[in-house]
C-alpha positions, 0 to 999 in steps of 0.5 A, a space after each residue: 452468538 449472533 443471528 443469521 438474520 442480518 442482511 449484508 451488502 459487500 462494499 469493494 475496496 483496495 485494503 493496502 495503499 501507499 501515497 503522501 508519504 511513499 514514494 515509488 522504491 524505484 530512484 527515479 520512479 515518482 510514488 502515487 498521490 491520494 488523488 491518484 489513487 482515488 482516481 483509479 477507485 473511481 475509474 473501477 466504481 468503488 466508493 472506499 479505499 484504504 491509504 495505509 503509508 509507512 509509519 516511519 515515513 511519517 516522522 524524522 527517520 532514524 537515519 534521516 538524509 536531510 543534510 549533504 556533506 559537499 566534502 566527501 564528493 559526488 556520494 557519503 554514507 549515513 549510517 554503518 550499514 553503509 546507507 547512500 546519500 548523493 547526487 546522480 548526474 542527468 546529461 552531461 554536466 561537468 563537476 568537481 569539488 573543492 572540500 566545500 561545494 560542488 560546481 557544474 558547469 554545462 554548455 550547449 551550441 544548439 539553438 534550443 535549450 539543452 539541460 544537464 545537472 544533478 539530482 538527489 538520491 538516499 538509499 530506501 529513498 530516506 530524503 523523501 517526505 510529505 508535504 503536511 510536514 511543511 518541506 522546506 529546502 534550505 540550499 546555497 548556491 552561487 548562480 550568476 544568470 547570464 544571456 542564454 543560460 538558466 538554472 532550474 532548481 527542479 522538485 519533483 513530487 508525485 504522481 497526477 491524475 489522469 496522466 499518472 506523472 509526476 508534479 513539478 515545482 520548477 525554481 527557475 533563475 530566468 525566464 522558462 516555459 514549461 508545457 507540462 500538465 502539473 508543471 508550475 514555474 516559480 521566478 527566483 530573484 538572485 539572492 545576495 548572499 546565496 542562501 535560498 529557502 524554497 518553501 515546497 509546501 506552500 508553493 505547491 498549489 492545490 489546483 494544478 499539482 495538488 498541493 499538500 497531498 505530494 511527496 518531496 521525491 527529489 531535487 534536480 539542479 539543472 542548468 540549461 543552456 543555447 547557442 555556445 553558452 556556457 554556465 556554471 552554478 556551485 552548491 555548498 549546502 543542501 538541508 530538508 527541512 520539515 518540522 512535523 512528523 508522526 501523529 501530526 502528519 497523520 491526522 494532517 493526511 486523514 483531513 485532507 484525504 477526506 477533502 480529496 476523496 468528497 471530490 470523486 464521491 469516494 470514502 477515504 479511510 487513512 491509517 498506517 503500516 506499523 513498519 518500524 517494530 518488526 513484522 510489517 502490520 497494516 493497523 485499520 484503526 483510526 482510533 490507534 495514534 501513530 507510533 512515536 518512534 523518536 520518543 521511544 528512541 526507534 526501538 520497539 518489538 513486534 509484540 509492543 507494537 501489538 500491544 500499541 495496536 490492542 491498547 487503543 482499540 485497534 485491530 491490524 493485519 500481518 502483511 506479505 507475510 513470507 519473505 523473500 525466498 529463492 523459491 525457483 531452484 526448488 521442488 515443491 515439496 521443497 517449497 511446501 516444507 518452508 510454507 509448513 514452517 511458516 504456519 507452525 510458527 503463526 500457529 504458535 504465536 496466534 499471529 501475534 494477535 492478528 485479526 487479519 492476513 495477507 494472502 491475495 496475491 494473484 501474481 504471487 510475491 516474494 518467490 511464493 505463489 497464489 497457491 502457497 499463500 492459500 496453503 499457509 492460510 488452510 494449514 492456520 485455518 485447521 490449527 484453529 487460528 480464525 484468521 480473516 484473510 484478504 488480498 490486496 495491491 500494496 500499491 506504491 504507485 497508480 500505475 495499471 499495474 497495481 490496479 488492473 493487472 499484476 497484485 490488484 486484489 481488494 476486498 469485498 467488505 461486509 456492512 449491513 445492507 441498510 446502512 447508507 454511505 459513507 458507511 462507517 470505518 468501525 462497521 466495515 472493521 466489525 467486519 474484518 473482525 468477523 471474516 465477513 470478507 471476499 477478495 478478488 480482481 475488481 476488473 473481473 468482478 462485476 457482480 455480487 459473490 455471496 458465499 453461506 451456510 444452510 441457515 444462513 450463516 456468512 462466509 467467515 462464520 464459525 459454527 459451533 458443534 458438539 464432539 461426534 457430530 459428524 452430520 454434513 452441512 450445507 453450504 452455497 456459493 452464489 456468484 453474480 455476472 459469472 463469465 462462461 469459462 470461469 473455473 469455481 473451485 470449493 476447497 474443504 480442509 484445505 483439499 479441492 472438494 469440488 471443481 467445475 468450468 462454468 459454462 452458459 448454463 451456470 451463468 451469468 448467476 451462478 448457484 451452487 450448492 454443496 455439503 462438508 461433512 466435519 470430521 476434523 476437530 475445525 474443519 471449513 469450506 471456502 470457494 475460489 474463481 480463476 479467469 478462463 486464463 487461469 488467474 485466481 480472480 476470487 477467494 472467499 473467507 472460509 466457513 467453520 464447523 468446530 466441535 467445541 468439546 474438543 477445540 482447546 482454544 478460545 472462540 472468538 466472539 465475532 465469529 460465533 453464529 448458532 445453528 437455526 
């Protein structure tokens, strides 16, 4: 059992970020870059993220859309659940097939240049995919450049610090200007025989649209065209090529996220979402090697993936775990029944081995509110199911919807109070192990929360007693840089215990202290913080007092702290 005499320092960071292999789910909306989301970190004074991308996105798919067949016109479908491959049309270009290829053809009597064409979609955006899998697009096409007309084979990749738009690489046949910011243009020699291979990833340089650290989003044909000029440009084959996948691109991200992240000041730590073998799992271990979904032929239960994850040493969380429900043509009671349901199922299975759980969802997810999240969470907790809970954005792209408003949790970590930076990975997940965690909006939170029991013990701890032992204990919530109108919640098995709107008394530290009186088999405390507008703004880990002559399960070893 440990000592409560360890001094903790609670590091802020986002736990649930996606960049170099996700683009946005949206078909035209570019996805984010690590460099934009470390950007947003330092915008808000945070030293550590997580960048946890789609593991399946990280090798061939197993529906990959990397080929085009020109034969079934303007869209094909890949796979029987009817997955989309095609081309969507931008201005007003004018197209027709002939069995092998498809023609565009665009004019213009303005004297500026007017552009029209086509660009690449697949459904789930199964195109898509990093450049350190080295992208190489092999296309043929036949252009023949003529006075007043181009044709601009356009790649878009992702979003750029600070403006948040995406790169482009611009292949263009004829002169072309481009002021745009992370815009580069590469001349292109007409080929003899009309085959071209565009090199995405080395052409993408580090200073201006940031090199490997891009997703390929899509490829836009476009011709442009002036002054009465016709053009007409014809593909007949369309082939990504990226030779690299799984633990290879991973290792890949991790080297060059730490390059990116030494830049801000900022410590990067890169894992992935288990997301191809059930359930999706956020695993927050380096030392756990990516899934090889095509070695093991894409299939692979929840329950090997977390044995996959145990084997190597890891820990992983359960993410976003209700899906998505028609919550709004129900009552609450309604509502609460499928919560319970949800909870019996987690209780029974010890959520699969799980150490942590998604639950900080301000604006709510999937039909579910904050409250909802919190309720599946207190009905575990009372189970006995140790489950550290955290919030978190899952943001796909750097928008300020993701980190200032909307889903913008993270996560306060703890690490001792004397370790320098960069604290280590395997510190901050001893923690996660043990609940030694707070969750909350980084806009509104400014100062330090610490949330213990009477000796000492930190939030997440769990407290042995013996059977009838009934005595109250204390406990202390302590908030600093708290705003008047700020409303503190304590919540103890899972009921409001105690609320109060602060006021300029209470702040702008604010001490408060309380007692549990465990009557329960497991009974625990944890404290909440809403905004004068009424946004939860803060969640605490729980505090555990088991009476453990009765408690039939195993106590987990982080957790276990001895009264003083």
């Amino acid at each position: 059992m440990k000592s409560v005499k360890t001094r903790y320092t609670y590091h802020c960071m986002p736990m649930h970020l996606h960049a170099g292999h996700e683009p946005d789910r949206t078909r035209t909306q570019p996805g984010a870059s690590m460099e934009s989301h470390i950007y947003r970190a330092s915008q808000l004074g945070m030293r550590y993220i997580r960048i946890t991308d789609h593991d399946v996105r990280m090798g061939r798919k197993r529906c990959p859309a990397d080929d085009f067949d020109f034969s079934r016109g303007m869209r094909q479908y890949k796979d029987a659940s009817g997955g989309e491959l095609g081309w969507e049309t931008e201005g007003s270009p004018v197209i027709s097939f002939d069995g092998t290829g498809m023609r565009l053809s665009a004019s213009s009597a303005s004297e500026e240049w007017e552009c029209s064409g086509v660009y690449f979609i697949s459904s789930g955006k199964r195109h898509t995919v990093s450049l350190l899998a080295d992208v190489v697009l092999h296309l043929g096409l036949d252009f023949a450049p003529a006075a007043d007309t181009r044709l601009l084979l356009d790649v878009q990749l992702s979003q750029r610090p600070p403006e948040m738009t995406p790169a482009h690489l611009i292949y263009a046949f004829g002169d072309w200007q481009t002021d745009d910011p992370h815009s580069i243009v590469i001349p292109v020699t007409p080929s003899a025989d009309g085959r071209y291979a565009l090199n995405v990833s080395a052409d993408a340089p580090v200073e201006k649209v940031g090199g490997k650290d891009n997703v390929f989003d899509t490829l836009r044909v476009v011709l442009a065209t002036r002054r009465g000029a016709q053009a007409h440009v014809r593909l007949d084959s369309l082939h990504i090529e990226h030779p690299y996948g799984f633990d290879e691109v991973l290792c890949r991200q991790r080297a060059l996220a730490r390059t990116i992240g030494q830049r801000y000041g900022i410590e990067t730590f890169v894992t992935s979402e288990i997301s191809g073998a059930g359930h999706h799992k956020n695993c927050f271990s380096s030392c756990v090697p990516c899934i090889d979904y095509e070695a093991c032929g894409y299939k692979i239960t929840q329950v090997e993936a977390a044995a996959h994850v145990k084997r190597h040493g890891g820990i992983f969380a359960y993410n976003h775990p209700f899906v998505k429900t028609e919550t709004e043509t129900m009552t609450p009671a309604q509502v609460s029944e499928i919560v319970a349901r949800y909870a019996s199922e987690f209780i029974a299975s010890r959520l699969w081995g799980a150490v942590l759980m998604e639950v900080g969802f301000p604006v709510g997810r999937y039909g579910f509110t904050i409250g909802h999240y919190l309720q599946l969470w207190d009905l575990m907790s009372l189970a006995g199911v140790f489950i550290t809970g955290y919030g978190d954005s899952d943001a796909h792209s750097s928008g300020a919807r993701g980190w200032f408003t909307g889903n913008n949790f993270a996560s306060w970590t703890a690490a001792d109070a004397d370790i320098p930076f960069p604290v280590p990975e395997e510190v901050f997940n001893d923690s996660l192990q043990a609940g030694r965690l707070y969750m909350g909006d980084p806009v509104f939170l400014q100062g330090a929360v610490e949330f213990s029991a009477g000796s000492g013990e930190p939030m997440g701890a769990v407290i042995p007693i013996k059977a009838g032992d009934n005595a109250p204990r204390s406990m202390t919530l302590r908030v600093q840089e708290a705003k008047p109108g700020w409303r503190m919640r304590i919540v103890v098995d899972g009921e409001e215990a105690a609320s109060m709107v602060l006021d300029g008394e209470k702040v702008p530290d604010l001490t408060y202290s309380f007692e549990v009186s465990p009557t329960r088999v497991v009974s625990f405390a944890r404290a909440e913080l809403y905004s004068a507008e009424g946004r939860c703004i803060m969640v605490t880990n729980p505090i555990y007092l088991v009476k453990t002559d009765e408690y039939a399960g195993e106590l987990p070893e982080a957790r276990l702290y001895t009264e003083e």
